[in-house]
TORTIZA-233802 format. One record per residue (C-alpha): residue in one letter; x, y, z negated. Coordinates in nm, 2 decimals, padded with zeros to 4 digits. Each point is the difference from the previous one (the first is absolute). Layout:
N
{type:a, u:X, v:Y, w:Z} .
...
***
This chain:
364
{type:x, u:-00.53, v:-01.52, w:-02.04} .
{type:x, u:00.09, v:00.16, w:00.33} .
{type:x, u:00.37, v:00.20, w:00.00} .
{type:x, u:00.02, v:00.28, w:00.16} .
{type:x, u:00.31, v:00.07, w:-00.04} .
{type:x, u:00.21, v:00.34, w:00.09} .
{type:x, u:00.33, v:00.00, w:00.07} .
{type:x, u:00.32, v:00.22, w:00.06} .
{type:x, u:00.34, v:-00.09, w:00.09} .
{type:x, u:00.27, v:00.23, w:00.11} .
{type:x, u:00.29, v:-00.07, w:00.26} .
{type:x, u:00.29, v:00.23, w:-00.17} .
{type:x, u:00.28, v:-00.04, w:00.29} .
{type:x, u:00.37, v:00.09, w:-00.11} .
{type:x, u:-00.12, v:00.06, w:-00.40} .
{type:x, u:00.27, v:00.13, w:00.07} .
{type:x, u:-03.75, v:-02.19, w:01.13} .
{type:x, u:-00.23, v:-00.11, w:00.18} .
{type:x, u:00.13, v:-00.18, w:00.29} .
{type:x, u:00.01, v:00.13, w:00.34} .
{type:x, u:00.06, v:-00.13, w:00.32} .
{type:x, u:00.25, v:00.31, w:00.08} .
{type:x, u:00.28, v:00.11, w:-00.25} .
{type:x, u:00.20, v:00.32, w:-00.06} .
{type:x, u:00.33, v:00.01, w:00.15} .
{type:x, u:00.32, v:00.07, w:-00.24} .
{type:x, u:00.05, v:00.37, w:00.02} .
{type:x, u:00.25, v:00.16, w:00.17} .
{type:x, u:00.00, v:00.37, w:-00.07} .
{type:x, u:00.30, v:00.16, w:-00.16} .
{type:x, u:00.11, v:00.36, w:-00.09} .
{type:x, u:00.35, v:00.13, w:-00.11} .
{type:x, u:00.04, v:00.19, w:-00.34} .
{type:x, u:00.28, v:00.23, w:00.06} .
{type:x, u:-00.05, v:00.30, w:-00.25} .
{type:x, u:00.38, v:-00.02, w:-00.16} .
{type:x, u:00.27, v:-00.21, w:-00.01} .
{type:x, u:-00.16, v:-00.30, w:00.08} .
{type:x, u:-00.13, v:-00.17, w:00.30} .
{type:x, u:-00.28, v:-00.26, w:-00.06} .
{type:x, u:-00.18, v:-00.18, w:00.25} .
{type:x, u:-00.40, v:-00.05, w:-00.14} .
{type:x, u:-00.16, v:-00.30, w:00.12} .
{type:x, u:-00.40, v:-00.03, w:-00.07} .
{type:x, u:-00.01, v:-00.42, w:-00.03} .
{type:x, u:00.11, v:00.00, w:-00.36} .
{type:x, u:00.36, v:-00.01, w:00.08} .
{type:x, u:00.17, v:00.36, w:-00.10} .
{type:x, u:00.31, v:00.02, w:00.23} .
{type:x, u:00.14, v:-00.27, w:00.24} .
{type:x, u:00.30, v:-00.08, w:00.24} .
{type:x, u:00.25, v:00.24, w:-00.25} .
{type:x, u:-00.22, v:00.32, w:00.05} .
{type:x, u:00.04, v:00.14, w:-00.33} .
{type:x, u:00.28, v:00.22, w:00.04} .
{type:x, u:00.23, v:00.26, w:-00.08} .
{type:x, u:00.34, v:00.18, w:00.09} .
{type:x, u:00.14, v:00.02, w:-00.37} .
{type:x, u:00.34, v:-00.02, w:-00.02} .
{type:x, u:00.07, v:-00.07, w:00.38} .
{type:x, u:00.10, v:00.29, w:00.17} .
{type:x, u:-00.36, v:00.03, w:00.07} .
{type:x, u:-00.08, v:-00.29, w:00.19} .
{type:x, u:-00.35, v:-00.20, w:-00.05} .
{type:x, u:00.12, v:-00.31, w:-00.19} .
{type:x, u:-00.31, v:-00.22, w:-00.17} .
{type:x, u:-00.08, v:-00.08, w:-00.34} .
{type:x, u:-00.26, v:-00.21, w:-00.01} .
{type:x, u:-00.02, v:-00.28, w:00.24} .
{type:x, u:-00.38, v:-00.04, w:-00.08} .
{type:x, u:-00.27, v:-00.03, w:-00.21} .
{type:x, u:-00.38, v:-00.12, w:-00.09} .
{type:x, u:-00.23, v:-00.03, w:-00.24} .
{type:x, u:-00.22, v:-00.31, w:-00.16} .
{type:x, u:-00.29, v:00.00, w:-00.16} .
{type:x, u:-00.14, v:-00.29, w:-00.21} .
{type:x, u:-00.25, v:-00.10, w:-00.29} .
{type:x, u:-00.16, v:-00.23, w:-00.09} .
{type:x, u:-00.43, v:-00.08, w:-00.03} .
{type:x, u:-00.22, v:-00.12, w:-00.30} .
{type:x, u:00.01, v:-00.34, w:00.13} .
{type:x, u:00.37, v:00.01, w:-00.04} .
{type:x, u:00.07, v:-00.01, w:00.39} .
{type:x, u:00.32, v:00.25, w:00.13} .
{type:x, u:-00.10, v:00.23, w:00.29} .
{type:x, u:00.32, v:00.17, w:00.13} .
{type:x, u:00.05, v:00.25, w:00.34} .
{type:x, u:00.37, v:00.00, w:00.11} .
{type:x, u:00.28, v:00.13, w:00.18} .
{type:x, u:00.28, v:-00.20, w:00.15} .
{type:x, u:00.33, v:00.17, w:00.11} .
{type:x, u:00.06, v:00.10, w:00.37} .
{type:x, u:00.13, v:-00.30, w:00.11} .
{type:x, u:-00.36, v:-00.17, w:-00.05} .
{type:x, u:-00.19, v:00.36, w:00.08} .
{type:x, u:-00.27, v:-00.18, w:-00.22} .
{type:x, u:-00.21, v:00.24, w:-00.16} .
{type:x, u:-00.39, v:-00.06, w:-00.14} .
{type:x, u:-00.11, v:00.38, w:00.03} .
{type:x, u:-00.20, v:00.14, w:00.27} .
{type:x, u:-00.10, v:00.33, w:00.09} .
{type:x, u:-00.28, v:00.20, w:-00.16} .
{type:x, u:-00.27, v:00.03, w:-00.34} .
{type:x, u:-00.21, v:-00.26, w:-00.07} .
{type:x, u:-00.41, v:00.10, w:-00.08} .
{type:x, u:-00.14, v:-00.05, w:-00.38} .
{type:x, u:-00.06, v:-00.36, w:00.08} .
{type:x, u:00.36, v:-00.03, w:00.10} .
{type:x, u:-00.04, v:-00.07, w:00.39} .
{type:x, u:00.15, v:00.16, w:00.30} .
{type:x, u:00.01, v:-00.07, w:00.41} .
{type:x, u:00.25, v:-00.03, w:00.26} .
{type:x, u:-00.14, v:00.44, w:00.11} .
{type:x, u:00.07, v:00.10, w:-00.34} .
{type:x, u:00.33, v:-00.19, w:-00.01} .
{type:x, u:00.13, v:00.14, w:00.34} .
{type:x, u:-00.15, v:00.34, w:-00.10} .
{type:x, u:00.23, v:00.05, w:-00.28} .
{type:x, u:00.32, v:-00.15, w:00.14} .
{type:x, u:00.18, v:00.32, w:-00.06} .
{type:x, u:00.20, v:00.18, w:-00.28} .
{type:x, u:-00.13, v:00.36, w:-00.06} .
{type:x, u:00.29, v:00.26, w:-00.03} .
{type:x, u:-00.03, v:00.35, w:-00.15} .
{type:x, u:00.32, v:00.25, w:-00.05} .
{type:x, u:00.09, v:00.20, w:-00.34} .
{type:x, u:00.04, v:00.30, w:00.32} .
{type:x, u:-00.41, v:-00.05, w:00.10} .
{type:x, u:-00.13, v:00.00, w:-00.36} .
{type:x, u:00.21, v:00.30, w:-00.11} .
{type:x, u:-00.17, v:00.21, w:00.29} .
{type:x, u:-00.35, v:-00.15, w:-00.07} .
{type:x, u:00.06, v:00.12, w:-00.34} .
{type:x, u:00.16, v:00.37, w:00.09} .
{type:x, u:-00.26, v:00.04, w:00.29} .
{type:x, u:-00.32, v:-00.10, w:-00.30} .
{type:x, u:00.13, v:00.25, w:-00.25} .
{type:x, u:00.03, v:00.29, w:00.23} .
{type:x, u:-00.36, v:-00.08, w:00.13} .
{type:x, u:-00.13, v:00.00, w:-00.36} .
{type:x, u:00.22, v:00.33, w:-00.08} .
{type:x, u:-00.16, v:00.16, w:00.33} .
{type:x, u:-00.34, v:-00.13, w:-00.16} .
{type:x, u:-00.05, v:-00.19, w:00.32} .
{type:x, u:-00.08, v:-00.33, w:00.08} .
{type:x, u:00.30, v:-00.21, w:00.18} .
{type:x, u:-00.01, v:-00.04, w:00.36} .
{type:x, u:-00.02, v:-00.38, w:-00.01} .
{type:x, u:00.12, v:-00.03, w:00.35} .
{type:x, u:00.38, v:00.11, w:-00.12} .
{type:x, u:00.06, v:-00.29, w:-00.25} .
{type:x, u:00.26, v:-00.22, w:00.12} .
{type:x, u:-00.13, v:-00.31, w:00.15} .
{type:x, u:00.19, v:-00.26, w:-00.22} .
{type:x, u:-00.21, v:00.19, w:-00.30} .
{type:x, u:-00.30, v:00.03, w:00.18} .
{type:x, u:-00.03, v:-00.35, w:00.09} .
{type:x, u:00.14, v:-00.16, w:-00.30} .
{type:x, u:-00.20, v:-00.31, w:-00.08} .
{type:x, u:-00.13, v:00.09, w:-00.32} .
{type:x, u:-00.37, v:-00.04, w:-00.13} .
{type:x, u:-00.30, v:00.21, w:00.19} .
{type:x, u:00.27, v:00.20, w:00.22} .
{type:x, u:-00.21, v:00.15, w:00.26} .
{type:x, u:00.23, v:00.03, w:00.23} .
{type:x, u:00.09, v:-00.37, w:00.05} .
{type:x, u:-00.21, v:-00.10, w:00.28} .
{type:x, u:00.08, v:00.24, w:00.23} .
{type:x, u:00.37, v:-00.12, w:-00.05} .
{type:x, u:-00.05, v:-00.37, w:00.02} .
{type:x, u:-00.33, v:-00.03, w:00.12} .
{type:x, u:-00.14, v:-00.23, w:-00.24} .
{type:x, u:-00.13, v:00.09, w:-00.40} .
{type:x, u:00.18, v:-00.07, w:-00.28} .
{type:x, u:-00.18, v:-00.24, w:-00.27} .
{type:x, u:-00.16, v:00.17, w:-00.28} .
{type:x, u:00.29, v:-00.14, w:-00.24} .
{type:x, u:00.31, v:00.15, w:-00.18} .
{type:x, u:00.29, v:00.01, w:00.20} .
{type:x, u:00.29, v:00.18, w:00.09} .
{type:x, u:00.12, v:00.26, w:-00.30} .
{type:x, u:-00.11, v:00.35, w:00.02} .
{type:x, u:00.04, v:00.30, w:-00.24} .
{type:x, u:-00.36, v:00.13, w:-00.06} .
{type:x, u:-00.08, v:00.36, w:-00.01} .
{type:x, u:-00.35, v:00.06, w:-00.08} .
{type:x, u:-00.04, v:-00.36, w:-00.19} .
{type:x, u:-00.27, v:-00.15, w:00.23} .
{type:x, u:00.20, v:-00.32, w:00.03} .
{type:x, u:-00.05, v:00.03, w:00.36} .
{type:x, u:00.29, v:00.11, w:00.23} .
{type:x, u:-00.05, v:00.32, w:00.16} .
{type:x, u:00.32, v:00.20, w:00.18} .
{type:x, u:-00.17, v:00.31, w:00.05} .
{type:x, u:-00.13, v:00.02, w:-00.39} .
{type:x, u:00.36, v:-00.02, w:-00.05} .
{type:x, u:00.07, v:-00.38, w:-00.06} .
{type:x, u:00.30, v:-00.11, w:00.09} .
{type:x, u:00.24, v:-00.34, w:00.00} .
{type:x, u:00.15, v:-00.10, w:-00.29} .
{type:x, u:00.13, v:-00.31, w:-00.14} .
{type:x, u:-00.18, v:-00.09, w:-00.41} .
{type:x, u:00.17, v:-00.08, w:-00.27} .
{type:x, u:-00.09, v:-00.13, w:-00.32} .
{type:x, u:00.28, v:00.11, w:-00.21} .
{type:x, u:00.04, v:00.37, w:-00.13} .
{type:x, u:00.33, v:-00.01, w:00.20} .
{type:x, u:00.19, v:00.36, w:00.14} .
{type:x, u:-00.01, v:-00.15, w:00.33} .
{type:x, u:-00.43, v:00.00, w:00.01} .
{type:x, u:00.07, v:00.38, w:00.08} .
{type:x, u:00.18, v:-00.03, w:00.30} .
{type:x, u:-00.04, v:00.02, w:00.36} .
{type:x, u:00.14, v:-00.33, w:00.16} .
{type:x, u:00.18, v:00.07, w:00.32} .
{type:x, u:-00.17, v:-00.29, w:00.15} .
{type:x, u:-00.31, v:-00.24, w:-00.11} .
{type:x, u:-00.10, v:-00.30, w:00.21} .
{type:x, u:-00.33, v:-00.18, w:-00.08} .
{type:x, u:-00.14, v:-00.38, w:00.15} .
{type:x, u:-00.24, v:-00.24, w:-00.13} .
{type:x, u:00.01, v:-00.37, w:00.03} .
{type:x, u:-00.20, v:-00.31, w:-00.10} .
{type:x, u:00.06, v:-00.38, w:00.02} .
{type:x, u:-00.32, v:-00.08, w:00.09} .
{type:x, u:-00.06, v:00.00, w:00.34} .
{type:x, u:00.27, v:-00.23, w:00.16} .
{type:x, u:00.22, v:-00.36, w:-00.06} .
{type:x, u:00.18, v:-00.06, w:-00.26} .
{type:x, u:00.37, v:00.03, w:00.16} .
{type:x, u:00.21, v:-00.08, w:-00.35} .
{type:x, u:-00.09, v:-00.26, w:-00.16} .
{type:x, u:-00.33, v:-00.16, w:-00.05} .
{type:x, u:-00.33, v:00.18, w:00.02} .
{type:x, u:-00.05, v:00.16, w:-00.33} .
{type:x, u:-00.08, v:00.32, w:00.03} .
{type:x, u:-00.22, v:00.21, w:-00.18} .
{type:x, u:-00.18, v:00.35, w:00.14} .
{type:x, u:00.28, v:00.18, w:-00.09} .
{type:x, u:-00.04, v:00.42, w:00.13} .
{type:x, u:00.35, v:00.15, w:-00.05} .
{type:x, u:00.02, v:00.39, w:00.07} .
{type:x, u:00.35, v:00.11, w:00.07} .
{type:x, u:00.20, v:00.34, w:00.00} .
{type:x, u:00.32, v:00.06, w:00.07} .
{type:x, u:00.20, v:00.35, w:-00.08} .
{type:x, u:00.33, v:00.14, w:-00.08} .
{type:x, u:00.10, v:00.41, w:-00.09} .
{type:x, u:00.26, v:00.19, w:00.08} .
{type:x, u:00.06, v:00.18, w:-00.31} .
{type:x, u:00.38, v:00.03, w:-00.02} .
{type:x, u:00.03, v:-00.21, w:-00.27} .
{type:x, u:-00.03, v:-00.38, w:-00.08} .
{type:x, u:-00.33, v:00.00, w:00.17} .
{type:x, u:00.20, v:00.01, w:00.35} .
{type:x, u:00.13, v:-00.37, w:00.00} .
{type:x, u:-00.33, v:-00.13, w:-00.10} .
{type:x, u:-00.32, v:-00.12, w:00.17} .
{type:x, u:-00.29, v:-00.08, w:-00.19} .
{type:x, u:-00.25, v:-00.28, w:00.10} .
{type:x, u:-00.35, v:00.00, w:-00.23} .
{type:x, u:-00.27, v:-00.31, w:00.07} .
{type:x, u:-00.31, v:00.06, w:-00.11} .
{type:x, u:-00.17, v:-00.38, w:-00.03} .
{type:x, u:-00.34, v:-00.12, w:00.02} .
{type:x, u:-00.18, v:-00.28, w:-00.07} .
{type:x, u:-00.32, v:-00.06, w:00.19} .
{type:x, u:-00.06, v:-00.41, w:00.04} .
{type:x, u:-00.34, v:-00.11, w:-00.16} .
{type:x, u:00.23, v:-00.23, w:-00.21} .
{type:x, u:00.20, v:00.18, w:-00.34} .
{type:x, u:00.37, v:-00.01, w:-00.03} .
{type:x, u:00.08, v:-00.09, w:-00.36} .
{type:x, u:00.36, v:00.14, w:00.03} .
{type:x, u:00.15, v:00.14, w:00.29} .
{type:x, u:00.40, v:00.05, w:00.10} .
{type:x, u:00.17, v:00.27, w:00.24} .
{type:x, u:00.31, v:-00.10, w:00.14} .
{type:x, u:00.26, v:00.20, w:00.18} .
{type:x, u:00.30, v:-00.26, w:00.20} .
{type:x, u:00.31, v:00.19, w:00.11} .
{type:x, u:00.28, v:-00.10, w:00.19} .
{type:x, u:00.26, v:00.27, w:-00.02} .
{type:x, u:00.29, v:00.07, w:00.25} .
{type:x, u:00.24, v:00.29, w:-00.09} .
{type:x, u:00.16, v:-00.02, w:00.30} .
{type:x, u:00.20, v:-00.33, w:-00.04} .
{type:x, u:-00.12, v:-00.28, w:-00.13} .
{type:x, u:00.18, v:-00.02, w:-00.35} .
{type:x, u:-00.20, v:00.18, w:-00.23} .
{type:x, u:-00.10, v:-00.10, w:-00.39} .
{type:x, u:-00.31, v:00.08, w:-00.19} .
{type:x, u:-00.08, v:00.08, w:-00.32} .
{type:x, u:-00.32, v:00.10, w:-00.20} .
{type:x, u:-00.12, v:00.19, w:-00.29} .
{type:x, u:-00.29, v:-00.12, w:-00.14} .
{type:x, u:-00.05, v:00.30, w:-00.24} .
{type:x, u:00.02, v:00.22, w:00.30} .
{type:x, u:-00.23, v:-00.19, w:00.25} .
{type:x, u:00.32, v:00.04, w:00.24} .
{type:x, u:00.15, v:-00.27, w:00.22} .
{type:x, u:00.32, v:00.13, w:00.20} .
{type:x, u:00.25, v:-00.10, w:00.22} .
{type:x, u:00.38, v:00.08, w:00.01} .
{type:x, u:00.29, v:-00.09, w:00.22} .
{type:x, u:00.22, v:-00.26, w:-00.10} .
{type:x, u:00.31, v:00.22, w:-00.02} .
{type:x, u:00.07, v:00.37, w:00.10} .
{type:x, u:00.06, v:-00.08, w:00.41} .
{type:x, u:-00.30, v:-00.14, w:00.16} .
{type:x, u:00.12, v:-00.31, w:00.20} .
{type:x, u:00.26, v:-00.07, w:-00.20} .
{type:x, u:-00.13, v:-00.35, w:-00.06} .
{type:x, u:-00.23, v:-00.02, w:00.33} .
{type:x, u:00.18, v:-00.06, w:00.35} .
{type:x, u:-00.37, v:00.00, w:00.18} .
{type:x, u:-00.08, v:00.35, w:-00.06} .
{type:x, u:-00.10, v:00.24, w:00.31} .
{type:x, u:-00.14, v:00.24, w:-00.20} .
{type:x, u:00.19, v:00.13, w:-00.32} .
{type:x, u:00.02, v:00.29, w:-00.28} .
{type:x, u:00.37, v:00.01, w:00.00} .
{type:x, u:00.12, v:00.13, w:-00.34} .
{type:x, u:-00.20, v:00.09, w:-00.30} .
{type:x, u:-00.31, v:-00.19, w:00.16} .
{type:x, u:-00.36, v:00.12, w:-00.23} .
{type:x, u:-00.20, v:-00.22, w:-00.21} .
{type:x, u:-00.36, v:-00.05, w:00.12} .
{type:x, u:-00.25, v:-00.01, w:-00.33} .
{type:x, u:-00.35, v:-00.13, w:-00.01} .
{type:x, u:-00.29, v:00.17, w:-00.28} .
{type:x, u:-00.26, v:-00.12, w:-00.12} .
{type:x, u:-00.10, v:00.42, w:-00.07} .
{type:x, u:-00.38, v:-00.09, w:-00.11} .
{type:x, u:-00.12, v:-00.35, w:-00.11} .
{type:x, u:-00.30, v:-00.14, w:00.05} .
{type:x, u:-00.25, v:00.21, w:-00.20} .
{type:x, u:-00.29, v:-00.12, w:-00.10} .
{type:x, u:-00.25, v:-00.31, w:00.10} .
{type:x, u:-00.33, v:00.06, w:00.03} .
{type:x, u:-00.31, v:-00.23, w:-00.01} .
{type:x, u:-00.31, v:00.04, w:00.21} .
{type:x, u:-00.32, v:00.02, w:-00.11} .
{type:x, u:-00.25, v:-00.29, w:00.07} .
{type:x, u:-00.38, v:-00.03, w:-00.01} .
{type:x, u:-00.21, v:-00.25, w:-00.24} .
{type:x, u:00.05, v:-00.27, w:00.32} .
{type:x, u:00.39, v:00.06, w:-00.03} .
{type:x, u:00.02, v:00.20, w:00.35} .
{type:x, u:00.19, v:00.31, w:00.06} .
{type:x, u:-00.16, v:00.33, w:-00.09} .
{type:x, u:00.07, v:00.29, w:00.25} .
{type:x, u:-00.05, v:00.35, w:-00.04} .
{type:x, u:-00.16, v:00.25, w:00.28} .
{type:x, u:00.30, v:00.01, w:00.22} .
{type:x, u:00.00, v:-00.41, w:00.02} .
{type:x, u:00.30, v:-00.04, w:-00.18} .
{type:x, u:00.05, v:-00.25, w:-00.32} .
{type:x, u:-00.09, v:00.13, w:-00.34} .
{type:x, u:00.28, v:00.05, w:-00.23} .
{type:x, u:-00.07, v:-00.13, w:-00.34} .
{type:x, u:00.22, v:00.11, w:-00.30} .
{type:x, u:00.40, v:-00.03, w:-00.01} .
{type:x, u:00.17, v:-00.30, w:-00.12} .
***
């Protein structure tokens, strides 16, 4: 059975294959979230912050002091012959990171142009969406069609399935696959500004916060297909990982929080028989003398200062909270949901339906 697996993890801060002779490069485009009370850095080679940017200016007169040194995910399984495949991140010292830039095709391949094409984190604003929105309704309630020509650019040219707008902004197409997350007006699973489509981050949960505007949404996709093994041995697996990060300012908890949401996909010829998501963290309130705790009931991991005056037990400490330092919490908001199988012909190969993607047999 092939996992597909899609998965959601929220940062709450302050809870208070074929070879080729050329290979992709490790990505280097990053984008700053910066929506509320917190500061995060957004890498797009599969680590999440690096060199202390997550930050905030809680309880510190309101200087920037970090909260997360950084941070990166792993992703692992295992095949029906029993062998591991595993794509990793290593912490900045190594800079070691399997991910590259970029979707991979239904057959799981990619190229050094479609890696260098997508080097880049997209960026939209809770600001550009709100007038998309205000500037469709008025069109519809003056029963005229919207000028298409005043949408915002960061929702025009969001990379989202069918946008016709995309190639004038980039000058290349976007592949006939899902991407990044859209609301969708009219329902034609295609994404379409001036039909009144517009960015918007999916959950699967019937949560209060599906209804909101996020202040911010970042999207990138990566693989670790196209490029050498930098971790640990070479056993990686066609892994497509979609990734958006967002935060609100909502004047409420929501403001010390950024949410990060990978949506994972499996597309090697081989099936996973299990597959496991892993999130490493290394966190630095300030000075280096913080504890942990978890709550496995909760999904939650957090960090805490060892006493109530950061650097009380830390003499190398440039960078501090001072009193009342805050405790950094990790969520695990939405679990992995569901695995599904692929269908397969008579001859055991992959059945795909009229857009070329894999078949999706029954739930499991």
């Amino acid at each position: 059975m092939e996992i597909r697996n899609v998965i959601s993890c929220i940062f709450i801060a302050f809870f208070i294959v074929p070879g080729f002779s050329q290979k992709c490069i490790t990505p280097s485009a990053n984008a700053l979230i910066h929506a509320n009370n917190v500061k995060a850095n957004i890498r797009n080679d599969g680590h999440l912050f690096s060199n202390q940017q997550f930050l905030t200016s809680f309880n510190n007169n309101n200087k920037e002091v970090s909260g997360i040194s950084q941070a990166g995910i792993w992703i692992g399984g295992a095949d029906r012959a029993g062998n591991t495949k595993l794509s990793a991140t290593m912490g900045a010292e190594q800079g070691k990171s399997d991910f590259f830039a970029g979707p991979l095709d239904t057959h799981g391949v990619t190229d050094t142009v479609t890696c260098n094409k997508w080097d880049r984190i997209f960026t939209v604003t809770g600001d550009s969406i709100r007038a998309h929105l205000e500037a469709y309704k008025k069109a519809k309630e003056n029963g005229s069609p919207l000028d298409c020509n005043s949408i915002p650019s960061e929702v025009k040219n969001w990379p989202a399935r069918g946008n016709p707008f995309f190639e004038e902004f980039t000058g290349w197409k976007l592949p006939d696959t899902n991407l990044a997350s859209f609301y969708d007006a009219d329902e034609d699973n295609l994404y379409n500004p001036c039909m009144g489509d517009y960015p918007q981050v999916q959950f699967f949960s019937q949560s209060s916060t599906c209804a909101l505007i996020p202040e911010q949404i970042t999207y990138f996709v990566i693989n670790d297909v196209f490029g050498g093994a930098q971790t640990l041995a070479d056993h990686r697996h066609a892994n497509q990982v979609h990734v958006h990060t967002f935060a609100y300012l909502n004047h409420d908890a929501l403001d010390d929080m950024v949410f990060t949401q990978y949506r994972l996909t499996n597309k090697a010829l081989e099936d996973l028989t299990s597959t496991y998501f892993g999130l490493w963290v290394d966190p630095l309130l300030g000075c280096p003398d913080d504890n942990f705790g978890y709550l496995p009931d909760e999904n939650t991991l957090y960090f805490y200062n060892k006493s109530a005056i950061d650097g009380e037990f830390s003499t190398n400490c440039p960078s501090r909270f001072y009193s009342l330092p805050p405790m950094v919490s990790i969520n695990l908001f939405e679990k992995p949901l569901v695995s599904k199988g692929f269908l397969r012909n008579n001859n055991g190969e992959f059945v795909y339906d009229s857009l070329g993607a894999k078949d999706i047999g029954k739930s499991n």
